[in-house]
Predicted model as a PDB file, atoms N, CA, C, CB and O in Angstrom, pLDDT in the B-factor column:
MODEL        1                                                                  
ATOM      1  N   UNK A   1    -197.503-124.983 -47.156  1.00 54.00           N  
ATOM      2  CA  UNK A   1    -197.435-124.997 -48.609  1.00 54.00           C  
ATOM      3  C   UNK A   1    -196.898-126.353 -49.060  1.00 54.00           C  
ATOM      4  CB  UNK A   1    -196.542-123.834 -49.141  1.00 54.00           C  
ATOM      5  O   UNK A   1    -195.789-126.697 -48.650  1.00 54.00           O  
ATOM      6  N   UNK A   2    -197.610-127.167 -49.890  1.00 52.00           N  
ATOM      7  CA  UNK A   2    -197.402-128.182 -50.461  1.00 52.00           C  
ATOM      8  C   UNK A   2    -195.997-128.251 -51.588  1.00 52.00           C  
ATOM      9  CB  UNK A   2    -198.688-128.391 -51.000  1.00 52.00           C  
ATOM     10  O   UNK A   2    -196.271-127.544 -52.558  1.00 52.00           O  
ATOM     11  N   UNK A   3    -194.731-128.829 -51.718  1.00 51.00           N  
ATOM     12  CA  UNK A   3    -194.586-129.015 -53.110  1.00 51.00           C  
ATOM     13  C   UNK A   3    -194.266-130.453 -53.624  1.00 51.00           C  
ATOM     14  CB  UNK A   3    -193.566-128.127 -53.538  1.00 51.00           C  
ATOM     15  O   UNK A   3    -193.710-131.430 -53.122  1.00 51.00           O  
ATOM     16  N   UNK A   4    -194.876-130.168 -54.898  1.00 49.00           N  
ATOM     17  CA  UNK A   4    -194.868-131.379 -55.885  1.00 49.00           C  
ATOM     18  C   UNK A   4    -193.514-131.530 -56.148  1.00 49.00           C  
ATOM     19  CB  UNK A   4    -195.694-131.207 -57.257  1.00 49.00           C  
ATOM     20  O   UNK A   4    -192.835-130.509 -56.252  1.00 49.00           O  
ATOM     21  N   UNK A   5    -192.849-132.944 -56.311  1.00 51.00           N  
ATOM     22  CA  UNK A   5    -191.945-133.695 -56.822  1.00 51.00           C  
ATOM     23  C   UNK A   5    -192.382-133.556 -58.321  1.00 51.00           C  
ATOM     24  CB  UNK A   5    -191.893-135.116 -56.185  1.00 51.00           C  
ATOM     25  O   UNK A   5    -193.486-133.421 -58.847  1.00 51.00           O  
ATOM     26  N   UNK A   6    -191.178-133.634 -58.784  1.00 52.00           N  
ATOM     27  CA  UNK A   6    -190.815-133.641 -60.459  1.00 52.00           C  
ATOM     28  C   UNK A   6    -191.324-134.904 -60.749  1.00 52.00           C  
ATOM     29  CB  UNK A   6    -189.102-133.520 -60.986  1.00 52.00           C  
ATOM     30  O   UNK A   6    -191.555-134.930 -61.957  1.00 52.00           O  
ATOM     31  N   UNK A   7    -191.547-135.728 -60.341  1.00 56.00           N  
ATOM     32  CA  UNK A   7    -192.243-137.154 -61.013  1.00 56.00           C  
ATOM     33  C   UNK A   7    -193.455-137.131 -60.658  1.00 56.00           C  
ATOM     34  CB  UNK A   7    -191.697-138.595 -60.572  1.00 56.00           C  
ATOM     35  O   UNK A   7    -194.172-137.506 -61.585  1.00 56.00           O  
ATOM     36  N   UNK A   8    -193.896-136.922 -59.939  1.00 73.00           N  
ATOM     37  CA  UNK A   8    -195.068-136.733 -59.836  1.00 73.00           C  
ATOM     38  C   UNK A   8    -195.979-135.903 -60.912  1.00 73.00           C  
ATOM     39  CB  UNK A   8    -195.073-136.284 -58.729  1.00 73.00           C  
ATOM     40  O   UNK A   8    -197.166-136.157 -61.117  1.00 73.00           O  
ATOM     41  N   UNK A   9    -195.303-134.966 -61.508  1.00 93.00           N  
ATOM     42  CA  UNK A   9    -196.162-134.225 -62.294  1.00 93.00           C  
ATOM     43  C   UNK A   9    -196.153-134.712 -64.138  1.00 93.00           C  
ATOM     44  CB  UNK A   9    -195.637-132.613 -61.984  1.00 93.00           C  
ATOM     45  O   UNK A   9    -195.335-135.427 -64.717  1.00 93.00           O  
ATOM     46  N   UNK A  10    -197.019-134.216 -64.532  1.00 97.00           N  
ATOM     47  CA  UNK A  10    -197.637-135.244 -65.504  1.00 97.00           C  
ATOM     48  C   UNK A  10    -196.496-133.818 -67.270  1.00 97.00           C  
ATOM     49  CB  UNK A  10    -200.472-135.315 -65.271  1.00 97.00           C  
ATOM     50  O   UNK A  10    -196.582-132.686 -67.746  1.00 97.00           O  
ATOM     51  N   UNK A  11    -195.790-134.899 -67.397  1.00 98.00           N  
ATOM     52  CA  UNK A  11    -195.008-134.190 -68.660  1.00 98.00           C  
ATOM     53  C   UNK A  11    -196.413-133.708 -70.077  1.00 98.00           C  
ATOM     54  CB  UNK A  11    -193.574-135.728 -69.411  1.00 98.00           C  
ATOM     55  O   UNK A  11    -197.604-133.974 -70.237  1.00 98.00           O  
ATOM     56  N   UNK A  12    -195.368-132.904 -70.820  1.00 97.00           N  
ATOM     57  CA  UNK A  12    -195.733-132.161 -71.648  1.00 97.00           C  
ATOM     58  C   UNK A  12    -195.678-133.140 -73.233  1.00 97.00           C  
ATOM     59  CB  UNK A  12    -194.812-130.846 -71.445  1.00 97.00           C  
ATOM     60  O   UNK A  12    -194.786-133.975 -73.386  1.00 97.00           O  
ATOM     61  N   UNK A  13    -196.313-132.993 -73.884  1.00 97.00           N  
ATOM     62  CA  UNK A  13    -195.740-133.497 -75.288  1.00 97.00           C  
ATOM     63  C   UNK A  13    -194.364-132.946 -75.883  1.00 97.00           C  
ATOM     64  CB  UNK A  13    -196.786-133.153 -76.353  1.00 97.00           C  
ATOM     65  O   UNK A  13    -193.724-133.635 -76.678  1.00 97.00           O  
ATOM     66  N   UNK A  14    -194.019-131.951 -75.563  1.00 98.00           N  
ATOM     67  CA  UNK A  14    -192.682-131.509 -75.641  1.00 98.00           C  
ATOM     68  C   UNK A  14    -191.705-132.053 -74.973  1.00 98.00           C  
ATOM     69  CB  UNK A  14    -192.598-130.398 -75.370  1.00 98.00           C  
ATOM     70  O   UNK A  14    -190.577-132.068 -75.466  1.00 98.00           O  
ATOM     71  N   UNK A  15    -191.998-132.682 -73.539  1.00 98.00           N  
ATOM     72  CA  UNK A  15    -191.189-133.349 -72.651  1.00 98.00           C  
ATOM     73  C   UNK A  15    -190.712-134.896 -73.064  1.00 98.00           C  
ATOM     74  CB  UNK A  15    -191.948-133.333 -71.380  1.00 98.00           C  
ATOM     75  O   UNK A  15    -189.602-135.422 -72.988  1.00 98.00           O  
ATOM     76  N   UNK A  16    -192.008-135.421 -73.538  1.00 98.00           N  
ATOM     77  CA  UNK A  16    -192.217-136.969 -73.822  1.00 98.00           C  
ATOM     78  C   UNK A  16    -191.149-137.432 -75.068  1.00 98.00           C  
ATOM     79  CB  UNK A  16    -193.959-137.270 -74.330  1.00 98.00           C  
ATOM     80  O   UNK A  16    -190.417-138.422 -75.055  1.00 98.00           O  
ATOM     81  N   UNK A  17    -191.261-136.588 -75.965  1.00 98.00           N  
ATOM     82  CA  UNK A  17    -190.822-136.115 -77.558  1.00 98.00           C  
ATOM     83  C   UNK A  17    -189.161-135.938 -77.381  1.00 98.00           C  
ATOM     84  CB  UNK A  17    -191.683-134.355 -78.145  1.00 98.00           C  
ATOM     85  O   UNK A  17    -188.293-136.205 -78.212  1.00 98.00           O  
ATOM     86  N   UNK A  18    -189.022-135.456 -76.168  1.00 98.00           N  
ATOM     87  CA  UNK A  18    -187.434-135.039 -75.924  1.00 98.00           C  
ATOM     88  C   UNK A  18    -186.923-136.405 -75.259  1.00 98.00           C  
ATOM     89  CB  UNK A  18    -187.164-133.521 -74.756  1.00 98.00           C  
ATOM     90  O   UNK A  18    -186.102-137.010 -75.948  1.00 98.00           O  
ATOM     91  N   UNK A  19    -187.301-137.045 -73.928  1.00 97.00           N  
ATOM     92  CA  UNK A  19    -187.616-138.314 -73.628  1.00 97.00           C  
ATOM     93  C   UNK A  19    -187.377-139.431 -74.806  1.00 97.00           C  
ATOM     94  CB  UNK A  19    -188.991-138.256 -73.202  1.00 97.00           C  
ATOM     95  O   UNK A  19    -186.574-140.363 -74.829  1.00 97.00           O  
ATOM     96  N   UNK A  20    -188.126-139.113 -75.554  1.00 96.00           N  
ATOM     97  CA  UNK A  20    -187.912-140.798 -76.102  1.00 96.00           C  
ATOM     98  C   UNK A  20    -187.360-140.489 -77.558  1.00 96.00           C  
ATOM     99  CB  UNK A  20    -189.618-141.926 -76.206  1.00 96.00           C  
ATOM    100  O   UNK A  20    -187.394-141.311 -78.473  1.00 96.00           O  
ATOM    101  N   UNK A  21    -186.668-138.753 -77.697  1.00 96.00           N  
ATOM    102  CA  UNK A  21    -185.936-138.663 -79.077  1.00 96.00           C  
ATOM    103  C   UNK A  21    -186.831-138.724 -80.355  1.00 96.00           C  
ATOM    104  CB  UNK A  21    -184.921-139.844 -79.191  1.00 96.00           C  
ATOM    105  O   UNK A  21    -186.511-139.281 -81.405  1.00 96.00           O  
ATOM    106  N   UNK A  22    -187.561-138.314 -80.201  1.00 97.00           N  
ATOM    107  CA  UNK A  22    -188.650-138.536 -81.419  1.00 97.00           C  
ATOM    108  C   UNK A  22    -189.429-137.016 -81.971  1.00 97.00           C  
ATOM    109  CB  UNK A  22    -189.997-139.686 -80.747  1.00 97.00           C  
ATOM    110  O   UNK A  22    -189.492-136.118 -81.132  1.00 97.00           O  
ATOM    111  N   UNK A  23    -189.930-136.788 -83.175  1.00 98.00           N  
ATOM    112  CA  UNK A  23    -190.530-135.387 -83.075  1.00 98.00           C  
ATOM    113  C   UNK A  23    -191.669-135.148 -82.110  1.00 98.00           C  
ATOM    114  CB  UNK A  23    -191.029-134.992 -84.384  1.00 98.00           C  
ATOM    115  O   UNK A  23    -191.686-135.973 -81.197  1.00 98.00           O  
ATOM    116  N   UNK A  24    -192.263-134.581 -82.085  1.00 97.00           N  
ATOM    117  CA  UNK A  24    -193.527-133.665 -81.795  1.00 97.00           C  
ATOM    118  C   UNK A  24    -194.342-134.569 -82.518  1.00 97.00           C  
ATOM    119  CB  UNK A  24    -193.570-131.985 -82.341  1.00 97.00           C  
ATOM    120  O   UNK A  24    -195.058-135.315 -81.851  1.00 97.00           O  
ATOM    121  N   UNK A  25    -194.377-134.658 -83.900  1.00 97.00           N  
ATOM    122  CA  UNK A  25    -195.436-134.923 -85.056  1.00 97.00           C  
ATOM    123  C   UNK A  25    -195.592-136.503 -84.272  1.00 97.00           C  
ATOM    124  CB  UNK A  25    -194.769-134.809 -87.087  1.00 97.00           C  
ATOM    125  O   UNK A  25    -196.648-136.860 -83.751  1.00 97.00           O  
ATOM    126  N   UNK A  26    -194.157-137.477 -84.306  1.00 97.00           N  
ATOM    127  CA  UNK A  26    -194.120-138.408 -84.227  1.00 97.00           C  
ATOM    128  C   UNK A  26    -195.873-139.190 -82.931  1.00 97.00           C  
ATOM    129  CB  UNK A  26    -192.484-138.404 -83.914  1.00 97.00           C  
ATOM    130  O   UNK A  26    -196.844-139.947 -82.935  1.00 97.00           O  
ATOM    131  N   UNK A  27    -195.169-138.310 -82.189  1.00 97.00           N  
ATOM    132  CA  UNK A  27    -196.414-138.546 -80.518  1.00 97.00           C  
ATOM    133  C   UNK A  27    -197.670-138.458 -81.030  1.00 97.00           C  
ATOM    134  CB  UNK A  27    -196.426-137.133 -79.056  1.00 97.00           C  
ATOM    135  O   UNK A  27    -198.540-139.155 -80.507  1.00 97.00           O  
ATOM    136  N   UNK A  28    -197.967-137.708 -81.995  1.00 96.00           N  
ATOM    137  CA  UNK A  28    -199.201-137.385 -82.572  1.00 96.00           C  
ATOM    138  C   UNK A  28    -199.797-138.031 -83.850  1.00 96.00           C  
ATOM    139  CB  UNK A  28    -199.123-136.134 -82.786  1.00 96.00           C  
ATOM    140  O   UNK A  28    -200.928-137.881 -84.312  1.00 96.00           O  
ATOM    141  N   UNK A  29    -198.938-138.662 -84.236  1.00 97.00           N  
ATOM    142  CA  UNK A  29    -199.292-139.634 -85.188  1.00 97.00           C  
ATOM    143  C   UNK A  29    -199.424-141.021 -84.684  1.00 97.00           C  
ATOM    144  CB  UNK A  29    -198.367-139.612 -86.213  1.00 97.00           C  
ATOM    145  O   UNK A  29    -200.142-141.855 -85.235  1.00 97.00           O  
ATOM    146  N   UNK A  30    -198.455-141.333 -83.240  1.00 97.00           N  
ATOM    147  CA  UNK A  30    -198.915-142.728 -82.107  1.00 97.00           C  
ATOM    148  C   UNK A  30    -199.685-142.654 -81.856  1.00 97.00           C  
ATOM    149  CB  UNK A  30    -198.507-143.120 -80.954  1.00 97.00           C  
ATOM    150  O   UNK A  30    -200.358-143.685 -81.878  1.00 97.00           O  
ATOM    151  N   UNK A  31    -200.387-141.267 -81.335  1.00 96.00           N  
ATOM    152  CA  UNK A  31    -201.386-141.287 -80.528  1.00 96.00           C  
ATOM    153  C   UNK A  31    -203.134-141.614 -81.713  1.00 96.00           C  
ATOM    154  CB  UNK A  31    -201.176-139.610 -79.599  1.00 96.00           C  
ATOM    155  O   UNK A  31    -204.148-142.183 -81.307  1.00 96.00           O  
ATOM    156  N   UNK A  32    -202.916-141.022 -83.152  1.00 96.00           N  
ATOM    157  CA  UNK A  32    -203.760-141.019 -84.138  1.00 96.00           C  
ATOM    158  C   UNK A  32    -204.175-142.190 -83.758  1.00 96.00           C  
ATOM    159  CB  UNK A  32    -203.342-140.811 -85.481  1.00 96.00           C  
ATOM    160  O   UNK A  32    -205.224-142.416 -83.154  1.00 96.00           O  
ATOM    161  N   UNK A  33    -202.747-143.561 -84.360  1.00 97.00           N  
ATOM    162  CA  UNK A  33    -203.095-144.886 -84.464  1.00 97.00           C  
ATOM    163  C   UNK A  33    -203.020-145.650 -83.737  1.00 97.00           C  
ATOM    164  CB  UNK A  33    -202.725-145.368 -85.129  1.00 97.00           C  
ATOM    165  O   UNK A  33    -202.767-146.811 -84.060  1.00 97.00           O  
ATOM    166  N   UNK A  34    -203.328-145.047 -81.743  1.00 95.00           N  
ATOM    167  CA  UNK A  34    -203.428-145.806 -80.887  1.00 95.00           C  
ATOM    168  C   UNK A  34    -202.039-146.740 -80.772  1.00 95.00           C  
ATOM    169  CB  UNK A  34    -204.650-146.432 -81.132  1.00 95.00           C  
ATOM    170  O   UNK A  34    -202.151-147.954 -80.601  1.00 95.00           O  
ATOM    171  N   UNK A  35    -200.855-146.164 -80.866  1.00 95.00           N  
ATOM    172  CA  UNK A  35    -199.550-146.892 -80.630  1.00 95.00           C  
ATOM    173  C   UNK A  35    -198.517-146.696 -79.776  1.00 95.00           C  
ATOM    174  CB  UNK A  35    -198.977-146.905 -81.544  1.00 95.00           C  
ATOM    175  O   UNK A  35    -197.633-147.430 -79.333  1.00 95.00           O  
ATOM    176  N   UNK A  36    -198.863-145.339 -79.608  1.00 95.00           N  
ATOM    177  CA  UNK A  36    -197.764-144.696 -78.584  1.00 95.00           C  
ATOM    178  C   UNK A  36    -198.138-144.658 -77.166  1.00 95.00           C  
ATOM    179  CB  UNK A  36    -197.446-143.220 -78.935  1.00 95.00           C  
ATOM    180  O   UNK A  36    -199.311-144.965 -76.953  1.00 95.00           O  
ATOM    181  N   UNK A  37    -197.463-144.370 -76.200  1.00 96.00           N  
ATOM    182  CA  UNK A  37    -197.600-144.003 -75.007  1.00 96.00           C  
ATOM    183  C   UNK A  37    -198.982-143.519 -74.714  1.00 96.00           C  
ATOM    184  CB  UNK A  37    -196.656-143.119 -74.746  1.00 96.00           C  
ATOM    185  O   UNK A  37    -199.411-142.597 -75.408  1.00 96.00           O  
ATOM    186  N   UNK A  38    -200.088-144.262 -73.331  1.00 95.00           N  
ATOM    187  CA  UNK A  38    -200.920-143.570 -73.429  1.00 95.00           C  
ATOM    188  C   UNK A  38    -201.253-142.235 -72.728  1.00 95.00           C  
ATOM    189  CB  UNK A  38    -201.572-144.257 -73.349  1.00 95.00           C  
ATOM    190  O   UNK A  38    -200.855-141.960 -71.596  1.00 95.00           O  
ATOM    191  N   UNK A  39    -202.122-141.317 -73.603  1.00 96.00           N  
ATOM    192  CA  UNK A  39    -202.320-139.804 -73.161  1.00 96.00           C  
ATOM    193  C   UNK A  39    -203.429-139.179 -72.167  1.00 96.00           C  
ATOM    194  CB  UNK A  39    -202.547-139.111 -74.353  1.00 96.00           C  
ATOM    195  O   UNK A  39    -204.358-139.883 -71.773  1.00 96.00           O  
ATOM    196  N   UNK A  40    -203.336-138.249 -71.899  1.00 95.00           N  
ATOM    197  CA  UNK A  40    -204.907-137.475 -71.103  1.00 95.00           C  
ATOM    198  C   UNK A  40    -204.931-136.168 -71.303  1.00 95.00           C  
ATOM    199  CB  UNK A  40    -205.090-137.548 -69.360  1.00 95.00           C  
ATOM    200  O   UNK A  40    -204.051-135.408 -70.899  1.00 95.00           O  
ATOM    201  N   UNK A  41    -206.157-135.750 -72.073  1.00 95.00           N  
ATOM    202  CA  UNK A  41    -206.279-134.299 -72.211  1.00 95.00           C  
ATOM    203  C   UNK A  41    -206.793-133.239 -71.472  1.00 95.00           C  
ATOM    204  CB  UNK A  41    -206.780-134.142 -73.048  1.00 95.00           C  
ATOM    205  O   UNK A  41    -207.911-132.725 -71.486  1.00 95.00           O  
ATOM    206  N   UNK A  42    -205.864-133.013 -70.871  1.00 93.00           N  
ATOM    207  CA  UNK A  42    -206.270-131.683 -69.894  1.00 93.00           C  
ATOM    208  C   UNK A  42    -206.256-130.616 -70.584  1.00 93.00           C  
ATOM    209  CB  UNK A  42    -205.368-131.348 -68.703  1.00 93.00           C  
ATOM    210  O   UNK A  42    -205.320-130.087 -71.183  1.00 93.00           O  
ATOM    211  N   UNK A  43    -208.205-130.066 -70.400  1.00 95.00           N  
ATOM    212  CA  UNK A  43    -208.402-128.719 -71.230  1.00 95.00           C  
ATOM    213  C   UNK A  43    -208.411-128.562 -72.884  1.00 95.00           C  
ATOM    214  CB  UNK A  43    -207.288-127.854 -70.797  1.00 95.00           C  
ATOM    215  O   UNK A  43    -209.461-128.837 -73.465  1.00 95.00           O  
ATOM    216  N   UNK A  44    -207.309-128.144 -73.616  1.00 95.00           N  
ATOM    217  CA  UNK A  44    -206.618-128.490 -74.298  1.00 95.00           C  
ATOM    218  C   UNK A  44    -205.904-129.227 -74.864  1.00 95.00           C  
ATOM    219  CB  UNK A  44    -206.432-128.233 -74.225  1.00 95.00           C  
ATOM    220  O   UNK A  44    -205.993-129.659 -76.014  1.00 95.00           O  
ATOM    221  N   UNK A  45    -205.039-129.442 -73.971  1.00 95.00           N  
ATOM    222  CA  UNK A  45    -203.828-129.781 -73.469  1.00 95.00           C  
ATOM    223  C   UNK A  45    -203.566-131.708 -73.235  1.00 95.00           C  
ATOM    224  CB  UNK A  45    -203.799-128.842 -72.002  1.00 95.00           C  
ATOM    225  O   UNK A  45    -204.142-132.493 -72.482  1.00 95.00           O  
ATOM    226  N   UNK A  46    -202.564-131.903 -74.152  1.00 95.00           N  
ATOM    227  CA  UNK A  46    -202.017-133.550 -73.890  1.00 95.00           C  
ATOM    228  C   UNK A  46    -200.692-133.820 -73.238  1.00 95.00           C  
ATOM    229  CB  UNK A  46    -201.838-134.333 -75.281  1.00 95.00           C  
ATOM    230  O   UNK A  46    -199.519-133.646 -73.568  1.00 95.00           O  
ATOM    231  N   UNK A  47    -201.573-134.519 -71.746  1.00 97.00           N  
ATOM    232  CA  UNK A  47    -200.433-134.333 -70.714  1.00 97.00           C  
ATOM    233  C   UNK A  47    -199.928-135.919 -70.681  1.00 97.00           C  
ATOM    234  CB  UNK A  47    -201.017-133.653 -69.038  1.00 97.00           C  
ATOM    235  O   UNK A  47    -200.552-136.653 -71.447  1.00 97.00           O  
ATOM    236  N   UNK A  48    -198.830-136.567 -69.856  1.00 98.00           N  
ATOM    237  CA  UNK A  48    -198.100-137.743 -70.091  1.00 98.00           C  
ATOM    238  C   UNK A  48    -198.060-138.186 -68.764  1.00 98.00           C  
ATOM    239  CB  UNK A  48    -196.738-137.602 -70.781  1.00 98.00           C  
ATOM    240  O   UNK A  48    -197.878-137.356 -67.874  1.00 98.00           O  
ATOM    241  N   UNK A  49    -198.246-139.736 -68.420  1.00 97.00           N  
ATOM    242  CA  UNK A  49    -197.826-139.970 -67.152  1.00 97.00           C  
ATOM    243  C   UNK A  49    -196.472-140.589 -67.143  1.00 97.00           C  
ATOM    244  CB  UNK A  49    -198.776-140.766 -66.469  1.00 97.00           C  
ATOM    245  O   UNK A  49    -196.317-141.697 -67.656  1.00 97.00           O  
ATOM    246  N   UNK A  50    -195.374-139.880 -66.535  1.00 97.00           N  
ATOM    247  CA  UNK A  50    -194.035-140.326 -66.697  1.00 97.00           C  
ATOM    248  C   UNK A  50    -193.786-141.627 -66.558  1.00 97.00           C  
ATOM    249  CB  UNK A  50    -193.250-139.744 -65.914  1.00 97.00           C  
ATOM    250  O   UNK A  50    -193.220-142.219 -67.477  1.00 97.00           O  
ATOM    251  N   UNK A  51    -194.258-142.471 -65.089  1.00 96.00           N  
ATOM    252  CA  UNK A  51    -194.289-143.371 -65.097  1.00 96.00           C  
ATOM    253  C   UNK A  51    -194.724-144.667 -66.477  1.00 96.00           C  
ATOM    254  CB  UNK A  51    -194.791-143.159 -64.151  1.00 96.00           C  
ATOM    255  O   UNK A  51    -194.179-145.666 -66.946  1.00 96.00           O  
ATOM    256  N   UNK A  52    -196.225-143.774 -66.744  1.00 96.00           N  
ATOM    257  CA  UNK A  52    -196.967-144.517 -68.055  1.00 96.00           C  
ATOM    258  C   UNK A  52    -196.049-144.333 -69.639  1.00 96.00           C  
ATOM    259  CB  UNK A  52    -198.712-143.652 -68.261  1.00 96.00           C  
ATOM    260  O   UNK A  52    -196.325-144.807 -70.741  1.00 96.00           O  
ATOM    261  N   UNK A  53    -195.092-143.611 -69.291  1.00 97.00           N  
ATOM    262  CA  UNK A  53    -194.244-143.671 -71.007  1.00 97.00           C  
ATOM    263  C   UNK A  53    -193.186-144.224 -70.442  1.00 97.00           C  
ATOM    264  CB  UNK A  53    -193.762-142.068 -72.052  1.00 97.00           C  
ATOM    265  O   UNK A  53    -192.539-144.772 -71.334  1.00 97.00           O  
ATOM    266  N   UNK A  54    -192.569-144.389 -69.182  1.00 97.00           N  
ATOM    267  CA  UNK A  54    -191.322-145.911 -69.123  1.00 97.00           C  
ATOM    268  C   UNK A  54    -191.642-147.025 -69.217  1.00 97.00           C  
ATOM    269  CB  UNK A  54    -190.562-146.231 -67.947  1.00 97.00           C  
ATOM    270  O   UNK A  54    -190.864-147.860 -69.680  1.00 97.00           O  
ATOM    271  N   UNK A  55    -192.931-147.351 -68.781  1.00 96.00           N  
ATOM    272  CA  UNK A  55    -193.465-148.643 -69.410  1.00 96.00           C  
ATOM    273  C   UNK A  55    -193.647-148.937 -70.426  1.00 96.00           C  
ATOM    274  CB  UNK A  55    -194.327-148.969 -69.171  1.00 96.00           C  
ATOM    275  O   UNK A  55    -193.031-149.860 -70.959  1.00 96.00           O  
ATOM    276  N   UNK A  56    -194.530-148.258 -70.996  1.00 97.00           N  
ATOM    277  CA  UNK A  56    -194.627-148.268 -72.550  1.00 97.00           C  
ATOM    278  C   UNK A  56    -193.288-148.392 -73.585  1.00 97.00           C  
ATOM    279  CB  UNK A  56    -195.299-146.936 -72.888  1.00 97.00           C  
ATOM    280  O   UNK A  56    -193.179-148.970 -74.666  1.00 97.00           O  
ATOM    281  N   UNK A  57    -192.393-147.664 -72.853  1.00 96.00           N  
ATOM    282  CA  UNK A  57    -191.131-148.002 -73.486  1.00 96.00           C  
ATOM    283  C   UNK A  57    -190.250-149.177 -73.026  1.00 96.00           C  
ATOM    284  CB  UNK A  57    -190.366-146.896 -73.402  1.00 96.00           C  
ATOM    285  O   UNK A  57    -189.328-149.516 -73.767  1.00 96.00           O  
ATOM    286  N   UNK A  58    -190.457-149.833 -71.860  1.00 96.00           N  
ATOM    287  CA  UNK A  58    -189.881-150.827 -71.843  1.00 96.00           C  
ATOM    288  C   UNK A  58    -190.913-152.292 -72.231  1.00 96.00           C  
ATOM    289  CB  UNK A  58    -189.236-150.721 -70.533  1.00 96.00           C  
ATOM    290  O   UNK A  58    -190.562-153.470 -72.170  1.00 96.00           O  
ATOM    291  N   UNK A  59    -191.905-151.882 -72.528  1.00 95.00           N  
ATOM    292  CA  UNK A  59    -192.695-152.915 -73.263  1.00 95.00           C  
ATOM    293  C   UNK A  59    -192.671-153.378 -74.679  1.00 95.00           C  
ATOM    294  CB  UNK A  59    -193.811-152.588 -73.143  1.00 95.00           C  
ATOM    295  O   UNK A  59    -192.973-154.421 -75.259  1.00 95.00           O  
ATOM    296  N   UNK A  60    -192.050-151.841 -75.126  1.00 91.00           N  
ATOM    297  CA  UNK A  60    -192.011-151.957 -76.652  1.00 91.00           C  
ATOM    298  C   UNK A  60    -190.738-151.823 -77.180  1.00 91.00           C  
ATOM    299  CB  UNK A  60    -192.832-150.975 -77.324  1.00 91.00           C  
ATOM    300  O   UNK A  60    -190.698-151.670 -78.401  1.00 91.00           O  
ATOM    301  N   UNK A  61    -189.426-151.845 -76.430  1.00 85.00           N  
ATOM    302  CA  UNK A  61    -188.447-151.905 -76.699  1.00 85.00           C  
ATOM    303  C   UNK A  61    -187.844-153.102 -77.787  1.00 85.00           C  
ATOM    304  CB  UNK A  61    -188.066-151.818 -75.602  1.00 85.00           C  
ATOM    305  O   UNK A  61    -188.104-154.302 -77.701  1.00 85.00           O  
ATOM    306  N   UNK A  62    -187.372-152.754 -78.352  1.00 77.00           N  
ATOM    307  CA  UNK A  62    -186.877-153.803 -79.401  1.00 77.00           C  
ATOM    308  C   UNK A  62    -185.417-154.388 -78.767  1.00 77.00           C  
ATOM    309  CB  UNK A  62    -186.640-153.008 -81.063  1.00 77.00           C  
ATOM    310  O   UNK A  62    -184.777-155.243 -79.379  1.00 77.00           O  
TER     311      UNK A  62                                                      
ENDMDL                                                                          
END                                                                             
């Protein structure tokens, strides 16, 4: 039986939102105007690459 590491697995918009202190709405209004962290939609579903939102945040850090 395989198990996955916690970094390895791809966060939630709920996760990301808690992460970088920001609403829900906020991620979804980055994502509208192509500004925020980039996303992938699984299914439904908008999943996060952990790695891909510390960069993004240390790129855009003020």
């Amino acid at each position: 039986m395989t198990h996955h590491h916690a970094p390895d697995r791809l966060w939630t918009v709920q996760q990301v939102a808690d992460f970088l202190a920001v609403p829900v709405t906020t991620l979804y209004q980055w994502r509208y105007l192509h500004t925020g962290p980039a996303a992938y939609r699984v299914g439904r579903h908008l999943r996060y690459d952990p790695a891909a939102v510390r960069a993004w945040l240390a790129e855009n850090a003020v």
